[in-house]
N, C-alpha and C positions, 0 to 999 in steps of 0.2 A: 520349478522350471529353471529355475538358477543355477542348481545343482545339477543338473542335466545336460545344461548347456555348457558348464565349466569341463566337466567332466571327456564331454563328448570333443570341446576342443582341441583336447589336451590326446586322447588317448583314441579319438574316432580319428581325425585326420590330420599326423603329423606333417611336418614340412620334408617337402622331398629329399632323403638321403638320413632320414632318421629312423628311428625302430616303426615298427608295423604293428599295428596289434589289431585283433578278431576284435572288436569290439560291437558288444551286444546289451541291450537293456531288457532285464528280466523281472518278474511281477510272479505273486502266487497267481492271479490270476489273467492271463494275456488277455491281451483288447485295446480299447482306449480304456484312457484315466484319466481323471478330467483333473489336471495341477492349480498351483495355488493363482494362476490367471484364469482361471475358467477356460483355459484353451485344452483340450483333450490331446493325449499324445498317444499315440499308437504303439503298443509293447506286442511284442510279434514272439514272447520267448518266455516261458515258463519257468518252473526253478529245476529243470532238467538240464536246462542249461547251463549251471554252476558247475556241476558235474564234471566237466574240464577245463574251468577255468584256473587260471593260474594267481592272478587276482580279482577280487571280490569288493566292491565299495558298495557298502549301504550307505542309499541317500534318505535325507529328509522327506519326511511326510508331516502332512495335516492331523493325524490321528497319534501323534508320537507318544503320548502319558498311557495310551494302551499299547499292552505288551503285545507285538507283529503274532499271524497264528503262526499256530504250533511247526507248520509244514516249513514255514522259511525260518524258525529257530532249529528247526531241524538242518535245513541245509548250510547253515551258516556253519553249525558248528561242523557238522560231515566235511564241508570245503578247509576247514581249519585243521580238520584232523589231518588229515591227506597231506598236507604242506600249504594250499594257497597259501596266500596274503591276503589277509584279509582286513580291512579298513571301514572309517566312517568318514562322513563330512557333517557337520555340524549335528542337527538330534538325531543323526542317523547311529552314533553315539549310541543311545535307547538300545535300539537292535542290538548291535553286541553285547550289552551288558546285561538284557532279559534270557541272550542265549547263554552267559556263564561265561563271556570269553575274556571278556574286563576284569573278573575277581582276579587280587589283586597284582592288577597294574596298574600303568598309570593312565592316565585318559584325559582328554577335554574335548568340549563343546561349544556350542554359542554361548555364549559369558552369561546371558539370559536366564539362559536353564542347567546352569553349572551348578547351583545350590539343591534344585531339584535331583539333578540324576543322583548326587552325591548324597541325598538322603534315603532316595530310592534304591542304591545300591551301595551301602556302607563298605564293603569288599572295595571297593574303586577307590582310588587315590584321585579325585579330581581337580586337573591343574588348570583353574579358571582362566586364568591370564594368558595362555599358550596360544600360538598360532594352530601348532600340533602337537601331537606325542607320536613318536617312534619306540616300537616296545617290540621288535625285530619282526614277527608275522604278525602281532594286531599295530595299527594305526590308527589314530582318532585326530580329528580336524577339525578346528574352532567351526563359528558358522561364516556365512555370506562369502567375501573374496578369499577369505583363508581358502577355504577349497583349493584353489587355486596352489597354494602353498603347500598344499600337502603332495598334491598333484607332481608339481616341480621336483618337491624333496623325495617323491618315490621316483621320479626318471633320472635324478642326479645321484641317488643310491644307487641303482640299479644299471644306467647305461653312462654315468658320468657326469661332469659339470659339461659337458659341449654341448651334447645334445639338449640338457635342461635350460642352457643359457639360449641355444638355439629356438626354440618354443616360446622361449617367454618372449625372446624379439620380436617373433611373429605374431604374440599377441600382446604387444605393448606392456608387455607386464616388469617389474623388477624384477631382474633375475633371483633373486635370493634372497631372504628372509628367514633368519633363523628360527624354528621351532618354539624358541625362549622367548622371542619375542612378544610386549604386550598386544593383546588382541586391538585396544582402544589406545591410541596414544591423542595427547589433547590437540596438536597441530601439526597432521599427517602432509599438510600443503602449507608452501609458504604464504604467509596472510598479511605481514609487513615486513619495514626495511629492514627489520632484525633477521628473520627471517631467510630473504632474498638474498643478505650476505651470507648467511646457512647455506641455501644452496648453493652457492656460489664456490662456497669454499668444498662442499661437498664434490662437486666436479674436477674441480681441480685438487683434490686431492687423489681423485680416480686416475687422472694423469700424470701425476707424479708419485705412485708406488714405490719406484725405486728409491726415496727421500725415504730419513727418517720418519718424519710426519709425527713428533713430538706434539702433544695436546696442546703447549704451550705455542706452535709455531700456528696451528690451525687456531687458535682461537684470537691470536693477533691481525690474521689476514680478516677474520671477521668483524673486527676492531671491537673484540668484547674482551672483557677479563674471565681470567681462566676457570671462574664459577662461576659467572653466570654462562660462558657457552656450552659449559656441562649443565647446566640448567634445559637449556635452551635446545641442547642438542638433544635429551631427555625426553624432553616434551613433543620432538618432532620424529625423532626417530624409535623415541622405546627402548633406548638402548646407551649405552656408553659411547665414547669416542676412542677408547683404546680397542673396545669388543667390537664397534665398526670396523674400523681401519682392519684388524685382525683379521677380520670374518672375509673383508675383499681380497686381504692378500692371499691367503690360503685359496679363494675363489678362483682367482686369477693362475696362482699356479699350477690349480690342478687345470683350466684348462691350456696352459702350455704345456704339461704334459700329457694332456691326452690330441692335443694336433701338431704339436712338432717333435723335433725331432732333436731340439736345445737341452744340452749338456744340463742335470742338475743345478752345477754349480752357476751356470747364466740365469738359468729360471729365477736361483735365488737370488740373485744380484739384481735381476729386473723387479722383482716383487718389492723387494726392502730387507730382506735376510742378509746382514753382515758375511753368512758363509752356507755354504750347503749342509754343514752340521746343524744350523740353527733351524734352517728350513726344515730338516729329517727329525729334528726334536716337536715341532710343534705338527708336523703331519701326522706323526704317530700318535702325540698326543689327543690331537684331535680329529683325525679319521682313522685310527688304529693301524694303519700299516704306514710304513715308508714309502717315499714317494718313488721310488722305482718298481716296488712293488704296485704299485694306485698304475703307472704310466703300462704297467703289463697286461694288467685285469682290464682296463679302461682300452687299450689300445685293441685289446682282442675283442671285444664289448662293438666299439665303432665298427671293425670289419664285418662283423655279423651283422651291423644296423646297414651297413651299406650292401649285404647280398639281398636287402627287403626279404619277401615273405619265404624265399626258402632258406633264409640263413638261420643262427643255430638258434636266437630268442625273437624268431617271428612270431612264435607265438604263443610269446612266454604271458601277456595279458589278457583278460576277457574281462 
């Protein structure tokens, strides 16, 4: 029911002035289905339906360690052939990989049954620890809130960071969480005053982007030494504090370039880039194109989101 609900948030009813998508829930067999609360949900749409979809997410089920029948391995992989996109959210995972679409790439699951799929399906490279994997049309997504995550990272692939940051505001969510991230980190919320100056300094580093933001300067505002707030920060976020900061600033800049209309070299000056060469070294390197290329694709991406369902990717999901 979780997966359903995440799912449907995200891509049944965005916020006004965002992309549109046909969004439908299909079953080999339409009816109710009685989910993992015992409340029955009403599936109105058979696997005829795939048929033009453009994206595909197989969700978890009750029965996962049997292989799905033959008719929706059939259609997974038919939708794969054709182009969709095609994705999992937690043992939805299974599905893809009893259809052959996992051999080898890479994939993860709920951390749970990462040891399982991975012996069930030796072909698989499974990355236990990941939020997701992106492997260009198949997608796999840890379990429970990752969903969420995966969700994000197909709308900020596809239509940009504005509209992904857009979405998550509306649903109280962080905007962004890298893929690499661990699934379990030990203290996702601050718990004491160690902590509390974590977040603290975490905020205020979001406000001053433009600033070096040396590991050495953040870990003085949180009045720790510079190993244990790599410690600390580790434990709370999953992650480093240079791959932090990094990951906002790049965040931040693509979406001033995808709603304004400020010069490169401003963008990098507001983010923390020394210069606009430095900015165009790390965009490349880690979103593959240069940022005036990102602000053309992304800029033409928005006006389509803003003609809703007759513009050009109204209905590029299902």
């Amino acid at each position: 029911m979780l997966a359903v609900g995440l799912v449907s948030e995200v891509f049944g009813a965005p916020p006004q002035g965002l992309p549109r998508f046909d969004f439908a829930l299909c079953s080999d067999r339409p009816g109710p289905v009685t989910t993992d609360l015992g409340v029955p949900l009403a599936v109105a749409h058979g696997l005829d339906r795939l048929a033009a979809a453009d994206l595909v997410l197989a969700l978890p089920w009750a029965d996962f360690r049997t292989p799905p029948p033959a008719p929706v391995l059939d259609a997974l992989r038919a939708a794969h052939a054709r182009g969709a996109l095609v994705g999992s959210h937690c043992v939805g995972a299974f599905a893809l990989a009893a259809a052959g679409l996992l051999d080898g790439l890479r994939a993860t699951t709920h951390w749970r049954f990462a040891d399982l799929l991975a012996r069930r399906h030796p072909s698989v490279t499974v990355e236990s620890d990941a939020l997701y994997v992106d492997e260009g049309r198949i997608l796999t997504g840890a379990g429970a809130a990752a969903g969420f995550d995966l969700c994000l990272h197909l709308l900020r692939r596809e239509y940009g960071s504005a509209a992904a940051n857009a979405v998550a505001r509306d649903l109280v969510l962080p905007p962004h969480r890298d893929g690499g991230q661990a699934q379990y980190v030990t203290a996702p919320v601050p718990e004491d005053c160690e902590d509390e100056r974590l977040a603290g300094v975490l905020a205020w580093a979001r406000e001053h982007l433009h600033e070096p933001l040396p590991v050495a300067q953040l870990a003085g505002r949180a009045l720790m030494s510079r190993r244990s707030f790599a410690r600390r920060f580790a434990a709370a976020t999953g992650t480093t504090p240079h791959a932090w900061v990094l990951g906002l600033r790049l965040g931040r800049a693509e979406e001033l370039l995808e709603t304004t209309d400020l010069p490169v070299e401003e963008i990098a000056r507001l983010v923390g880039y020394g210069s606009a060469a430095v900015l165009r070294e790390q965009f490349v390197r880690r979103r593959g194109v240069p940022p005036r290329t990102y602000r053309r694709t992304f800029a033409r991406t928005a006006d389509a989101a803003r003609e809703g369902p007759a513009g050009r990717d109204a209905g590029r999901a299902r």
